[in-house]
TIMI-2910 file (N, C-alpha, C, CB; in pm, 1 decimal, decimal comma, always signed):
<rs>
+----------+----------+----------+----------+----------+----------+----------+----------+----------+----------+----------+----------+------+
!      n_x !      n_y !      n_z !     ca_x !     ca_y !     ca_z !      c_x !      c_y !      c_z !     cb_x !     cb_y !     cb_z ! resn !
+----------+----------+----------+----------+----------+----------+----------+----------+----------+----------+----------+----------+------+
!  -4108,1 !  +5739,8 !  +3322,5 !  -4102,5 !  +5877,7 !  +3366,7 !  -4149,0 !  +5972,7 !  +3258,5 !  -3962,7 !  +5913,0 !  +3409,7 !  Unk !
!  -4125,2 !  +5939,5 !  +3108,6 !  -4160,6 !  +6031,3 !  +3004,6 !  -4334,7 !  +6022,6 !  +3005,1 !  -4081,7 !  +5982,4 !  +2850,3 !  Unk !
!  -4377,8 !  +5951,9 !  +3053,2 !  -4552,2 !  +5940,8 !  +3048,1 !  -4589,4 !  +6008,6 !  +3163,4 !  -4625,7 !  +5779,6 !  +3054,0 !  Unk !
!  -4514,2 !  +6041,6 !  +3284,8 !  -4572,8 !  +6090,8 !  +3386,6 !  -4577,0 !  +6239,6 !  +3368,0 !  -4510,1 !  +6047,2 !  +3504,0 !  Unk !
!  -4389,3 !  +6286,0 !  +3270,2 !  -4376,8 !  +6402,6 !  +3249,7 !  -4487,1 !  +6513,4 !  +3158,7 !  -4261,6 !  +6389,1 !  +3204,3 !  Unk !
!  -4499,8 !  +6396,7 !  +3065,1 !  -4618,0 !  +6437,0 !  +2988,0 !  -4791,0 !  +6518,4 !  +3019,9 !  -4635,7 !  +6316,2 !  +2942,4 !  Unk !
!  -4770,5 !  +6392,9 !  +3140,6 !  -4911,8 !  +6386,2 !  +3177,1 !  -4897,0 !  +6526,8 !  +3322,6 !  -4964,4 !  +6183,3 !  +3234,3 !  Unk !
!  -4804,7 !  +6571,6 !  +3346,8 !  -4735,2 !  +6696,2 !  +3418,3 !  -4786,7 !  +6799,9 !  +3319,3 !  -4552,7 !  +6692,4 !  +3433,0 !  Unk !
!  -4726,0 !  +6798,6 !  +3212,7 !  -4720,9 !  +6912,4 !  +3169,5 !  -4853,8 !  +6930,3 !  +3053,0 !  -4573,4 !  +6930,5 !  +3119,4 !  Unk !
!  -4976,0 !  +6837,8 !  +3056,8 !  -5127,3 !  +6841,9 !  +3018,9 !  -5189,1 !  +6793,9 !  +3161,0 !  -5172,5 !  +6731,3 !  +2876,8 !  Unk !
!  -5130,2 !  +6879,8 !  +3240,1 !  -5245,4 !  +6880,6 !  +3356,3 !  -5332,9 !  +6768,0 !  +3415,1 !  -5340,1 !  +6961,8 !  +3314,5 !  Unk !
!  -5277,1 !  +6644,8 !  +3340,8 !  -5372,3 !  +6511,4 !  +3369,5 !  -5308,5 !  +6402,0 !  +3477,9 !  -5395,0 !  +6424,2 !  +3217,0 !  Unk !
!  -5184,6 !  +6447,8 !  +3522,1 !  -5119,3 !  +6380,3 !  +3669,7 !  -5202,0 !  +6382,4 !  +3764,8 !  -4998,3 !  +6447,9 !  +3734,0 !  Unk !
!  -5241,8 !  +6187,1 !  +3787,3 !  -5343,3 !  +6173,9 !  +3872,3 !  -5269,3 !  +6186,3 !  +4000,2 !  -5425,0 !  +6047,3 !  +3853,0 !  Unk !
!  -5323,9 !  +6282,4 !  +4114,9 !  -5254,9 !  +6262,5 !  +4209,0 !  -5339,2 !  +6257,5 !  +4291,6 !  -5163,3 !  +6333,3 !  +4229,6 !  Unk !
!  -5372,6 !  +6254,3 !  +4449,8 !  -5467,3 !  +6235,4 !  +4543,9 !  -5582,8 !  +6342,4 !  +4536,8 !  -5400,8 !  +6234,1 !  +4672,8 !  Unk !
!  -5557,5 !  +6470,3 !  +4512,6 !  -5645,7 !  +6568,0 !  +4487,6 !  -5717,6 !  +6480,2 !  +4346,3 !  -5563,6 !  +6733,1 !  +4463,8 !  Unk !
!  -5690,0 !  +6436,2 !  +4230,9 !  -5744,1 !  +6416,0 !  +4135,1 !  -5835,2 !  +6307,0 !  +4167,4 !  -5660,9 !  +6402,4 !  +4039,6 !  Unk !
!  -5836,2 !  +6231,9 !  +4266,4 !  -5846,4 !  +6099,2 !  +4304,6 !  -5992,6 !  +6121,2 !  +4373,0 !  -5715,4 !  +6040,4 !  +4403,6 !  Unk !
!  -5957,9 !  +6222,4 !  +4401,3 !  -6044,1 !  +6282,3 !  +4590,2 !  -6198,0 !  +6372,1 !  +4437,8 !  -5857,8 !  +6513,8 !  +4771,2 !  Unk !
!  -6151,2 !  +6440,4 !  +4367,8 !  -6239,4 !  +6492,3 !  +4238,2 !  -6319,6 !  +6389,4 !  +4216,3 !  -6161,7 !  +6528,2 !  +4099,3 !  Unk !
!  -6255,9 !  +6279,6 !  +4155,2 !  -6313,1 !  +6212,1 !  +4068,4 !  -6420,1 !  +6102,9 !  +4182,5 !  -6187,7 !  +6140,5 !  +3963,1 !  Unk !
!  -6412,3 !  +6108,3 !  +4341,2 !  -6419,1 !  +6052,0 !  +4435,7 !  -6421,6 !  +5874,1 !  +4487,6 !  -6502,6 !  +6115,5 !  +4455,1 !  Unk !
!  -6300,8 !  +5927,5 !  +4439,5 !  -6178,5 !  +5717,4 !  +4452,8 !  -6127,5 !  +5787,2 !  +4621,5 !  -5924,7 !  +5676,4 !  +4257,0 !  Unk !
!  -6121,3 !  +5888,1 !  +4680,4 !  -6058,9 !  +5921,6 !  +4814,7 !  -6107,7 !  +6004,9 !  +4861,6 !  -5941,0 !  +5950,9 !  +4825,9 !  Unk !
!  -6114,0 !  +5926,0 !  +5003,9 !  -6150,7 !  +5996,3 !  +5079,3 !  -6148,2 !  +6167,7 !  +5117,5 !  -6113,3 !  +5934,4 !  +5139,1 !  Unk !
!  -6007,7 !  +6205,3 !  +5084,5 !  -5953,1 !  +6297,9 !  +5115,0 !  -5841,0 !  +6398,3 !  +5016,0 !  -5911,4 !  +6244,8 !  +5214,5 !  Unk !
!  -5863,6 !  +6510,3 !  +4986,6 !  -5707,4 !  +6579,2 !  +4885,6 !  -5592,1 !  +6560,5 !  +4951,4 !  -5696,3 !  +6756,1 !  +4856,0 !  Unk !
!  -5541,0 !  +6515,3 !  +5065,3 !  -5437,3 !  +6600,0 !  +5153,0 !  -5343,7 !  +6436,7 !  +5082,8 !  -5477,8 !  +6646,1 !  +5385,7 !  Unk !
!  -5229,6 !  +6461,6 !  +5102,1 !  -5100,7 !  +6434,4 !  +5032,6 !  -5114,6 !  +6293,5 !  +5156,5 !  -4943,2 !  +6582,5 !  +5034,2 !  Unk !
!  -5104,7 !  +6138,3 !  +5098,2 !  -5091,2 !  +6085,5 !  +5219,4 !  -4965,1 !  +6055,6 !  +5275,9 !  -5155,5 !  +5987,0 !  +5221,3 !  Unk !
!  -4849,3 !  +6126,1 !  +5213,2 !  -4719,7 !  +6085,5 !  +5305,7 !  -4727,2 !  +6215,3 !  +5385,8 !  -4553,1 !  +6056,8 !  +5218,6 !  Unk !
!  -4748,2 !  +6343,1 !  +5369,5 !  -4723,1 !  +6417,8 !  +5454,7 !  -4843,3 !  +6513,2 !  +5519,0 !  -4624,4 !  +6477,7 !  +5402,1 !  Unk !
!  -4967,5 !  +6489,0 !  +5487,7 !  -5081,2 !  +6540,4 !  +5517,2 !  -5113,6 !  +6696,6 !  +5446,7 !  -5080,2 !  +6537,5 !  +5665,9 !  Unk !
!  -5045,6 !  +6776,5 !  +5419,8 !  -5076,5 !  +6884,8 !  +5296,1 !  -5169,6 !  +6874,6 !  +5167,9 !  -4955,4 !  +6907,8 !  +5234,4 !  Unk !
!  -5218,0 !  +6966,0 !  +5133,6 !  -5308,4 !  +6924,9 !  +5053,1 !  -5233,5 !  +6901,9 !  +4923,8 !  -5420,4 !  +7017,2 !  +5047,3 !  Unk !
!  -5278,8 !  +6785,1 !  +4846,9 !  -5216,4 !  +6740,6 !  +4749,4 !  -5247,1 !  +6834,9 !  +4598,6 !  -5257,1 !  +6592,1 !  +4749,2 !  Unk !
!  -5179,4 !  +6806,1 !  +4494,8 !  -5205,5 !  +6815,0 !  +4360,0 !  -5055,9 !  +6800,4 !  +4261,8 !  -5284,7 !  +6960,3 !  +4342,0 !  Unk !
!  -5071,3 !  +6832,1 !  +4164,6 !  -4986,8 !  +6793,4 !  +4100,0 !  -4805,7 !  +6823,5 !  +4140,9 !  -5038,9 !  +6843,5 !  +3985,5 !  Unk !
!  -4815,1 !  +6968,7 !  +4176,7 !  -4682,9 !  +7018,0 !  +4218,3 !  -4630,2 !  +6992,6 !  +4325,6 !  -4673,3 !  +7129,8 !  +4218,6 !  Unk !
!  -4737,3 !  +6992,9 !  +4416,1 !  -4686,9 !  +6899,7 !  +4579,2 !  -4638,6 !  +6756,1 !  +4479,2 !  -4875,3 !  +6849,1 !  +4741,9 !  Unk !
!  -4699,6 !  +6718,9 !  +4456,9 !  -4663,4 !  +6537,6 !  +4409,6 !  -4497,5 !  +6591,6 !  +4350,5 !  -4809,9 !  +6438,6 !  +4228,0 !  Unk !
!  -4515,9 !  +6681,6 !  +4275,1 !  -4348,1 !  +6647,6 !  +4192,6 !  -4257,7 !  +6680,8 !  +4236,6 !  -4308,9 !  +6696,8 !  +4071,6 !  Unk !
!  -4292,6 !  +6786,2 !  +4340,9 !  -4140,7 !  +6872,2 !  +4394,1 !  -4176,4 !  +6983,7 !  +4542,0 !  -4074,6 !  +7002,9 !  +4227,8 !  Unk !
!  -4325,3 !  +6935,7 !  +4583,4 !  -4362,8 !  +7012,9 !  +4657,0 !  -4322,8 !  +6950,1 !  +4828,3 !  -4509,8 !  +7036,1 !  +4610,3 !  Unk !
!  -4381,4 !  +6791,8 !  +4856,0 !  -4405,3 !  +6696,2 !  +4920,0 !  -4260,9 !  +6679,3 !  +4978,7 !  -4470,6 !  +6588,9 !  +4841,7 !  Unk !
!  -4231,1 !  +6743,5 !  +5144,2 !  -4162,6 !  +6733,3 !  +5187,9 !  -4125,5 !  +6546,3 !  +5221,4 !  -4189,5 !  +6832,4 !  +5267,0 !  Unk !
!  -4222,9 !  +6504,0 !  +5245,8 !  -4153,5 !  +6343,5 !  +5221,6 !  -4116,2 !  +6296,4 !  +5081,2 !  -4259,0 !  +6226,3 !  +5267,8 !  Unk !
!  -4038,1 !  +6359,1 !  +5052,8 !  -4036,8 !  +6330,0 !  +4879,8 !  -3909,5 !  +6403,5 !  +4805,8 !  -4191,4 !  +6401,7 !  +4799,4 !  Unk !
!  -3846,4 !  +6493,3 !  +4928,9 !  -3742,2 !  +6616,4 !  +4908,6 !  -3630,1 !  +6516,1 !  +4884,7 !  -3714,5 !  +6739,3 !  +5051,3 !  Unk !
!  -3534,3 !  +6398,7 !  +4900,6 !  -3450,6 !  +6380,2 !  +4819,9 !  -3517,6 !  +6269,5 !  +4732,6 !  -3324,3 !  +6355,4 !  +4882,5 !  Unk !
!  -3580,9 !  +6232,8 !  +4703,2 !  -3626,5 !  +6166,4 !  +4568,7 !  -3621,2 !  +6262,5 !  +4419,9 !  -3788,1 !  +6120,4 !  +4596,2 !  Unk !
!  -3702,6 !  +6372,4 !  +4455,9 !  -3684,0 !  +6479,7 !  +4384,3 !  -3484,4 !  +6552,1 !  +4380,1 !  -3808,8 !  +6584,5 !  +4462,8 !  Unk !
!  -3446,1 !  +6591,9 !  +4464,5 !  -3356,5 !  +6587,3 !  +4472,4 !  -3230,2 !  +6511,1 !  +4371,6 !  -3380,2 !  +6567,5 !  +4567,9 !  Unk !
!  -3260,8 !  +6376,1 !  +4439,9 !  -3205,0 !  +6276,9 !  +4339,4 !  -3278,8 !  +6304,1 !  +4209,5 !  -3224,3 !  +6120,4 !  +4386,4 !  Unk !
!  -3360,4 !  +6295,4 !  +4177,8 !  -3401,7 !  +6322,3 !  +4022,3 !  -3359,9 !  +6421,6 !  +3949,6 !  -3526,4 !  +6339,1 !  +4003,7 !  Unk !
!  -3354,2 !  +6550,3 !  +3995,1 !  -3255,0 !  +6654,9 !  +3984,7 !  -3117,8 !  +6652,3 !  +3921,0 !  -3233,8 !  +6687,4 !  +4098,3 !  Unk !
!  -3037,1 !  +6573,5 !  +4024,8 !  -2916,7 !  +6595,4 !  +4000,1 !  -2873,5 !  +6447,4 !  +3884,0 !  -2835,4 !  +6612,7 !  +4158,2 !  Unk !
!  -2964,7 !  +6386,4 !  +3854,2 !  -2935,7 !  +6277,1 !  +3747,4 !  -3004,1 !  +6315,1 !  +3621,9 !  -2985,8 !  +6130,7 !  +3791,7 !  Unk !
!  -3086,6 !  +6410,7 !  +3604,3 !  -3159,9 !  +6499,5 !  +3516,1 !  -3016,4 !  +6584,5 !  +3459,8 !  -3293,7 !  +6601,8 !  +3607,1 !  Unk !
!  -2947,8 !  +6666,2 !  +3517,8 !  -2834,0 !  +6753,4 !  +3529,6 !  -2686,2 !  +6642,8 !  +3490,5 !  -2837,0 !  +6826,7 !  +3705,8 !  Unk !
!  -2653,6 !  +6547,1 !  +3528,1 !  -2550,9 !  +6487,1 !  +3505,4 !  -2586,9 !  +6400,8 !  +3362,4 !  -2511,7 !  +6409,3 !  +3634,2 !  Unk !
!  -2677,5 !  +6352,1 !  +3341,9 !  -2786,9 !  +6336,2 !  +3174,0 !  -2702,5 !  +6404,6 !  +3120,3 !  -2966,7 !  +6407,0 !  +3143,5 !  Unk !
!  -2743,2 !  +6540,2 !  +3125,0 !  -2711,5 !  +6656,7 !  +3037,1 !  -2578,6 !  +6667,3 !  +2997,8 !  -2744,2 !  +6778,0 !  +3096,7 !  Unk !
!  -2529,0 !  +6702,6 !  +3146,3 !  -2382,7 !  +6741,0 !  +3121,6 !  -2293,0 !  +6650,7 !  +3067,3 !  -2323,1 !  +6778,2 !  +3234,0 !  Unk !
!  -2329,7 !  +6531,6 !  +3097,0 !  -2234,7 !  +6392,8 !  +3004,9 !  -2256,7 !  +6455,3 !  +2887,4 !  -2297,4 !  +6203,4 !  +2999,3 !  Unk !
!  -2400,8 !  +6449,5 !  +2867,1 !  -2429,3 !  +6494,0 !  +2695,1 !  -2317,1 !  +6571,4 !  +2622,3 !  -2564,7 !  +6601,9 !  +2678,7 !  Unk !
!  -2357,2 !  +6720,6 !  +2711,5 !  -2273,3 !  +6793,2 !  +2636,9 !  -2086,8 !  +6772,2 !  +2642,7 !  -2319,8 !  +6929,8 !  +2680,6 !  Unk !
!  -2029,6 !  +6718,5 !  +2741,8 !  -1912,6 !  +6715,2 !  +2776,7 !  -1878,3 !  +6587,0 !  +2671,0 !  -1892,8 !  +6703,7 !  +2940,3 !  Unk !
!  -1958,3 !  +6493,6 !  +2627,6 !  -1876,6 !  +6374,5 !  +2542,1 !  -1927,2 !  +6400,0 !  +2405,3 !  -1910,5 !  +6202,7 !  +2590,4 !  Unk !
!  -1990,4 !  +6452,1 !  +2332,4 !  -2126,9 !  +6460,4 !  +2248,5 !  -1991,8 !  +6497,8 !  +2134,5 !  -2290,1 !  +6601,6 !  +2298,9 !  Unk !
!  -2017,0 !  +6488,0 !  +1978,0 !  -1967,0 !  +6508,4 !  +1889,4 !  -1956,5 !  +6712,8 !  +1874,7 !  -2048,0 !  +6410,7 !  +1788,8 !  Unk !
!  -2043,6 !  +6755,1 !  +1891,6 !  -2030,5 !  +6902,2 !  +1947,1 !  -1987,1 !  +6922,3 !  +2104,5 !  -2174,8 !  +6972,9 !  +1929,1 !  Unk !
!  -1912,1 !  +6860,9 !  +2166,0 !  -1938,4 !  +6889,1 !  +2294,6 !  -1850,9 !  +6970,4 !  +2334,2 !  -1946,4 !  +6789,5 !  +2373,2 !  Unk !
!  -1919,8 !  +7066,9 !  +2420,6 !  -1838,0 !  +7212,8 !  +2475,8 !  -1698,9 !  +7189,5 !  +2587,0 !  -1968,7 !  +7316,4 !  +2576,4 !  Unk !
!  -1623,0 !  +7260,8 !  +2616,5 !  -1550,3 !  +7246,3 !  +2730,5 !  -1613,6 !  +7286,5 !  +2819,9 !  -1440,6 !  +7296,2 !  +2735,4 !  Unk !
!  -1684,4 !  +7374,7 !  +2847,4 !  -1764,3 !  +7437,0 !  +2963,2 !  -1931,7 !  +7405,0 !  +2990,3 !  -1750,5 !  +7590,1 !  +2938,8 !  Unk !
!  -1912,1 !  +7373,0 !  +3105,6 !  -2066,5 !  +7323,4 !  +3118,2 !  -2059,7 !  +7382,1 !  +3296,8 !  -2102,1 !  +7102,3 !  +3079,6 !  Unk !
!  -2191,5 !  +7469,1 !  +3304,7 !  -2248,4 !  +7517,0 !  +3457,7 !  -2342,1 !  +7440,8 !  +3474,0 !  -2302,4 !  +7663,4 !  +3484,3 !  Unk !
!  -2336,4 !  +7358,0 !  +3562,3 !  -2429,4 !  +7289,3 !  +3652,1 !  -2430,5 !  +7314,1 !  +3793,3 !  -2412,1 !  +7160,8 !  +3640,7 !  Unk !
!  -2592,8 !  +7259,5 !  +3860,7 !  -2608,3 !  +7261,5 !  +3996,1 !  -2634,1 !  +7158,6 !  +4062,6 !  -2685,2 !  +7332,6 !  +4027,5 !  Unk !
!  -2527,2 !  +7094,9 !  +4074,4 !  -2485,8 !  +6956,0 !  +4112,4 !  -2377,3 !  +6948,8 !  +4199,0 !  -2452,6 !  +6877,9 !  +4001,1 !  Unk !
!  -2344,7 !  +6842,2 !  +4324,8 !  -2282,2 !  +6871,3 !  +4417,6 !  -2155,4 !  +6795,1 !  +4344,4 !  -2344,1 !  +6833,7 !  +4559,2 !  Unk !
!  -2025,5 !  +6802,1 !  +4396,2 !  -1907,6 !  +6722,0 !  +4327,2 !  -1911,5 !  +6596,4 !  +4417,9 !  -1745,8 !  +6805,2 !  +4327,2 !  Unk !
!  -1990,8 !  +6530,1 !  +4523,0 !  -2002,2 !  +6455,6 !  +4527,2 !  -2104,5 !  +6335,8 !  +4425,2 !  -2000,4 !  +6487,4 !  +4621,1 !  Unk !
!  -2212,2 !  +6411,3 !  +4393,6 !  -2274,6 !  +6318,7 !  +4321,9 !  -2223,4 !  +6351,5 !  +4131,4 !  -2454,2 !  +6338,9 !  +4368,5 !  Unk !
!  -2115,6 !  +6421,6 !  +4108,4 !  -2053,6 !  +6406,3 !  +4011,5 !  -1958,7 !  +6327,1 !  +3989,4 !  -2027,0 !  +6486,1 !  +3988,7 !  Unk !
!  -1918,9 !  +6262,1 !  +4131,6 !  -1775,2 !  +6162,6 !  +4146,0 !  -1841,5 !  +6064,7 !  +4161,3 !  -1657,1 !  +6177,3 !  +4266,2 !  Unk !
!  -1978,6 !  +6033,3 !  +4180,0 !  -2011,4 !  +5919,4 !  +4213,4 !  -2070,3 !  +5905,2 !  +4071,5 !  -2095,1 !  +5900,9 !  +4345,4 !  Unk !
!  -2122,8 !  +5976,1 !  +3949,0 !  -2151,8 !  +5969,7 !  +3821,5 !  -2033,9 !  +5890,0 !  +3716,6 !  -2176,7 !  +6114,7 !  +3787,9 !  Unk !
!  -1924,3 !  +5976,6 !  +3798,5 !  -1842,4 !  +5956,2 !  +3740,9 !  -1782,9 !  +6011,9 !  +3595,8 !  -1864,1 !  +5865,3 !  +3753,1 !  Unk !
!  -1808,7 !  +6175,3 !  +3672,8 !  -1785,6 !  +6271,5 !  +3600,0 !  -1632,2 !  +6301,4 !  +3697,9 !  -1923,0 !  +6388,1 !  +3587,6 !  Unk !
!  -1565,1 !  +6397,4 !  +3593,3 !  -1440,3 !  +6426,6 !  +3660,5 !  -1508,7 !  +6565,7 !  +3739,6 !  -1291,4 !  +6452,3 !  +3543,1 !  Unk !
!  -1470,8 !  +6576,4 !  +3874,5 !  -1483,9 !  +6720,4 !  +3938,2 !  -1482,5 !  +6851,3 !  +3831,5 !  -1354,0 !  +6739,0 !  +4043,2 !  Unk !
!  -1549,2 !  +6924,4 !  +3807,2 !  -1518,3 !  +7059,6 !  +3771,2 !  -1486,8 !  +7173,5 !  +3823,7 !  -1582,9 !  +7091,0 !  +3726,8 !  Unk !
!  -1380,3 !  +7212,9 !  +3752,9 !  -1328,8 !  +7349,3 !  +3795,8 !  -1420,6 !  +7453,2 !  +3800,5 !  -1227,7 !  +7394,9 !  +3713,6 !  Unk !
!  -1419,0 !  +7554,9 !  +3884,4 !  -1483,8 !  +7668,5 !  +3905,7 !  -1416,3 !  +7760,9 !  +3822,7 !  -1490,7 !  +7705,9 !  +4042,3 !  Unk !
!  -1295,7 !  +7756,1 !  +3751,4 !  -1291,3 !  +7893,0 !  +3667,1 !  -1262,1 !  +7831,2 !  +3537,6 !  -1170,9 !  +8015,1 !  +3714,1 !  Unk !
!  -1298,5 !  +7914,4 !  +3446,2 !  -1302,1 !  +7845,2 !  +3308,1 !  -1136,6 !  +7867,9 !  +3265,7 !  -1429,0 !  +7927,7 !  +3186,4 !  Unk !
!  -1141,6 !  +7714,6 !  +3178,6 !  -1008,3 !  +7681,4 !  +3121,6 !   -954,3 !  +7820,9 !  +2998,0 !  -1032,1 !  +7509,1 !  +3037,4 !  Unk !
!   -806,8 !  +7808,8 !  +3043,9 !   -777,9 !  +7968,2 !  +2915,5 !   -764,4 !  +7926,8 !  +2788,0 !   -619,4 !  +8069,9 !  +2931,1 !  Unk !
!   -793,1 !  +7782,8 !  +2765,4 !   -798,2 !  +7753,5 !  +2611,8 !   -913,7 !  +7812,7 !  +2569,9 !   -798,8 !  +7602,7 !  +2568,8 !  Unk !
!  -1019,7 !  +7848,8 !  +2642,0 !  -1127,7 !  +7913,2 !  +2563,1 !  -1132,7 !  +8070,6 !  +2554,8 !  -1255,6 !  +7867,6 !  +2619,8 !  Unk !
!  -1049,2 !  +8147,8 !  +2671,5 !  -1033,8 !  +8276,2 !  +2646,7 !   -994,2 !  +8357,2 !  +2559,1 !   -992,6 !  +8303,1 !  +2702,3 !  Unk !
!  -1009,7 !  +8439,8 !  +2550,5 !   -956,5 !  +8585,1 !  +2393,5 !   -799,8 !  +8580,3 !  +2434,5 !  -1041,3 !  +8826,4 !  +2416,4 !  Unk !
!   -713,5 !  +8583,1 !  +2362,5 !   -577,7 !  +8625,4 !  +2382,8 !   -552,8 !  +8726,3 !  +2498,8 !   -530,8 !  +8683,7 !  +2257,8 !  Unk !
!   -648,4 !  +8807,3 !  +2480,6 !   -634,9 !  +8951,7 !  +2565,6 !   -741,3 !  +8989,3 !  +2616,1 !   -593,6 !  +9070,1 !  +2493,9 !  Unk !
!   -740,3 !  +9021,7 !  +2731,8 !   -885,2 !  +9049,2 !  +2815,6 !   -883,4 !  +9253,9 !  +2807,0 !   -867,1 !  +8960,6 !  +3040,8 !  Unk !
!   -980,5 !  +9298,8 !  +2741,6 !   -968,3 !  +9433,2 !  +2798,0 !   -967,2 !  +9463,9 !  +2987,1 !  -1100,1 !  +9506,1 !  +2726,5 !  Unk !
+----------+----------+----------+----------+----------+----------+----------+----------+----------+----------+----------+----------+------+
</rs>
């Protein structure tokens, strides 16, 4: 995935449009969903492709948040956009929606 990301972010992700350029295809259009293809349809555009991306998402996000939640600096508070189902299935503990008062000021103006 780090070679594809790469190749994302220097514009060189071969995708059907690149294919169709270089003329290896017939056609630009995306072949799972017929739209015209290129790089951003391929990563996050391509409605046949919405929970793959999806899933990549929320394991991109639970990565993280382990990070920071176990990590030798690791914070008490972490905002993510992740459902508490696929945090229980990570096997992260559910998070609270309001932050713990061990981190608050004594006194709130």
């Amino acid at each position: 995935e780090m070679v594809n990301a790469l190749k994302v972010r220097t514009g060189t992700f071969y995708s059907q449009k690149r294919a169709w350029w270089y003329g290896r295809a017939a056609s630009d259009k995306c072949v799972l969903c017929g739209q015209p293809d290129g790089t951003m349809h391929s990563v996050s555009g391509c409605p046949d492709l919405s929970l793959a991306v999806t899933k990549r998402h929320n394991d991109a996000v639970l990565l993280i948040a382990k990070a920071l939640l176990t990590g030798e600096n690791g914070g008490q508070v972490v905002a993510m956009d992740v459902s508490s189902a696929a945090q229980k299935a990570d096997g992260l503990q559910e998070m609270s929606q309001f932050l713990p008062a061990t981190i608050l000021p004594p006194s709130m103006p």
